[in-house]
C-alpha positions in Angstrom: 32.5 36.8 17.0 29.2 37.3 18.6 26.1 34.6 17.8 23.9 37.3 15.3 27.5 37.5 13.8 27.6 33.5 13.4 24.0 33.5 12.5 24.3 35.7 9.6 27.0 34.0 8.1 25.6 30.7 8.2 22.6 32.7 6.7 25.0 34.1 3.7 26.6 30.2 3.4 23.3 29.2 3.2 21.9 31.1 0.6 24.6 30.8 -1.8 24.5 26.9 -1.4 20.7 27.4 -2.4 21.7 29.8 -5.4 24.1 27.4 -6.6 22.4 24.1 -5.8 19.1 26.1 -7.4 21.6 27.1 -10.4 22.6 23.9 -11.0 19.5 22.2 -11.0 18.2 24.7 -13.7 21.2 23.6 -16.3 20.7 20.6 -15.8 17.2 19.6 -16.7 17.7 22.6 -19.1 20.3 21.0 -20.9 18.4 17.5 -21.1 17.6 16.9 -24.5 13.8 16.7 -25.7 14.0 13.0 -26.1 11.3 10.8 -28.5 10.3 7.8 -29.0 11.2 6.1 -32.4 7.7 6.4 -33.5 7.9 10.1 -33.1 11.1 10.3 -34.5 9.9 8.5 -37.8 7.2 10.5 -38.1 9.5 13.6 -38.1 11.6 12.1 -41.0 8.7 13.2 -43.4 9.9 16.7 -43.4 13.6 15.3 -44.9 12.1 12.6 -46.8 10.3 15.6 -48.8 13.5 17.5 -49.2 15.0 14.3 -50.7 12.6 13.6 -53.2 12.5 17.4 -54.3 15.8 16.9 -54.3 16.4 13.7 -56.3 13.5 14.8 -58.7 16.0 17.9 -59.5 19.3 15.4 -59.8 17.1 13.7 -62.6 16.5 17.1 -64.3 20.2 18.2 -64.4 21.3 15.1 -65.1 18.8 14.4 -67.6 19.7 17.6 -69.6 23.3 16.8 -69.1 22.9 13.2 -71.2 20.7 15.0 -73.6 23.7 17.0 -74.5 20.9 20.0 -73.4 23.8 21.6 -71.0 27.1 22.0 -71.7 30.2 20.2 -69.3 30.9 23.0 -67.2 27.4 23.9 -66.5 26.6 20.5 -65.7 30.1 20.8 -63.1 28.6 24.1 -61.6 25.2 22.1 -61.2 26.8 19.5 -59.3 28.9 22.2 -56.8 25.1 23.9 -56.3 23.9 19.9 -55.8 27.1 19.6 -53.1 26.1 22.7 -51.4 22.8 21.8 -51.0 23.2 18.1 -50.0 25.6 19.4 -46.7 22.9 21.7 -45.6 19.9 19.2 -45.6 22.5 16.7 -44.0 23.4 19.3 -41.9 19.7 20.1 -40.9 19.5 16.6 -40.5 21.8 16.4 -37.9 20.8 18.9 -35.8 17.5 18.0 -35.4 18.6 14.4 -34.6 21.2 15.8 -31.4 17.7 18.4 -30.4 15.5 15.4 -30.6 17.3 12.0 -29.6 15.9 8.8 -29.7 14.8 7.9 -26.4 16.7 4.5 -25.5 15.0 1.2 -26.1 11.5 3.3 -27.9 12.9 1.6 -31.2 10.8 -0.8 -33.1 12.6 -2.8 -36.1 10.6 -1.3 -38.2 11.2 2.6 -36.5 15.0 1.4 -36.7 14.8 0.4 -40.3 13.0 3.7 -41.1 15.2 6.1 -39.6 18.1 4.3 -41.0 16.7 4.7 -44.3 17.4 8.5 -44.1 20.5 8.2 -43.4 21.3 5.4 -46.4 19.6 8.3 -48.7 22.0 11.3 -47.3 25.1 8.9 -48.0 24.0 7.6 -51.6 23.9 11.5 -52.5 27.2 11.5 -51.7 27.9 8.5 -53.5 26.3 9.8 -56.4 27.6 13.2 -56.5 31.2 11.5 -56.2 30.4 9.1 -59.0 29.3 12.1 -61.3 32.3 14.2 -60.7 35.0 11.4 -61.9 32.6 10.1 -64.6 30.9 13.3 -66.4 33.1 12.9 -69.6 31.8 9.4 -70.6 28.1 9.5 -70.4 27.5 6.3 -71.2 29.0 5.0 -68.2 27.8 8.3 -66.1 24.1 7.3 -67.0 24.6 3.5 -65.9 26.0 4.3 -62.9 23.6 6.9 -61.7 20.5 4.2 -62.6 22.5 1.6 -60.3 22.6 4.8 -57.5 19.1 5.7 -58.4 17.8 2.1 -57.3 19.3 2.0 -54.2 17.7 5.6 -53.5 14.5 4.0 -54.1 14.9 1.1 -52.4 16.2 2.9 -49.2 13.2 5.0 -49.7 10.9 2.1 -50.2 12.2 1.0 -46.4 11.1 4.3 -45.3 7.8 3.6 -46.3 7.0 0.4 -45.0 8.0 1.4 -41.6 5.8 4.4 -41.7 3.0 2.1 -42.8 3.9 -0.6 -40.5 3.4 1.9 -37.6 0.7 3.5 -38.6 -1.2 -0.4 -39.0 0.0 -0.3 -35.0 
């Protein structure tokens, strides 16, 4: 092979190693997530912490109509499948928007911790609850205790979420 012939292969090696080397580099920092810090990331919680209350405020409807005797058993049964439905989409939303968005390592306060956790508690009380509700909807006596008992702990793990947010805003 002659030297031009030499040259323009190296040329052609060359090139491609940029291509892919260039390539590469593009995935990667495209794949890098858009971390936050905890701050940020309690802040964004306000969006779910709306969707819970809206939520919960429709729970105490339903179930309120239910213990009235204002709904019959099997509407209060499709209520709850709607409530299930519903519950795995917000979570679902939830967790999406948690792997977009991480929590950039070591940007957690206690109280940003406590917060965010918060959340979470809520998502698995409404699980908890809707659980609870499906075994115990014949006896409402023991329905309605139970779902007070659940209801506290939604409002003390929402009560956590608002002390952090007012902790960092005092920050």
């Amino acid at each position: 092979m002659s030297n031009k012939t030499w040259k323009r292969l190296l040329i052609g090696i060359f090139i491609i190693c940029i291509v892919f080397v260039g390539g590469g580099t593009f995935y990667y920092f495209h794949s890098i997530k858009d971390e936050i810090t905890g701050k940020e990331y309690l802040k964004k919680q306000a969006a779910h912490v709306d969707e819970l209350e809206t939520y919960a405020d429709n729970m105490d409807n339903v179930v309120a109509l239910y213990l009235n005797g204002n709904i019959e058993e099997q509407d209060f049964m499709n209520h709850l499948d709607v409530f299930q439905q519903e519950l795995s989409l917000m979570k679902a939303s939830y967790q999406q928007e948690k792997q977009e968005h991480p929590v950039k390592v070591g940007s957690h306060t206690y109280a940003t911790k406590k917060g965010s956790e918060a959340i979470e508690e809520c998502y698995e009380i409404f699980e908890k609850i809707l659980s609870m509700m499906k075994e115990t909807y014949q006896d409402k006596e023991v329905l309605s205790y139970q779902y007070i008992a659940y209801h506290q702990d939604i409002i003390g793990a929402l009560a956590d979420y608002m002390t952090a947010v007012e902790q960092e805003e005092s920050e």
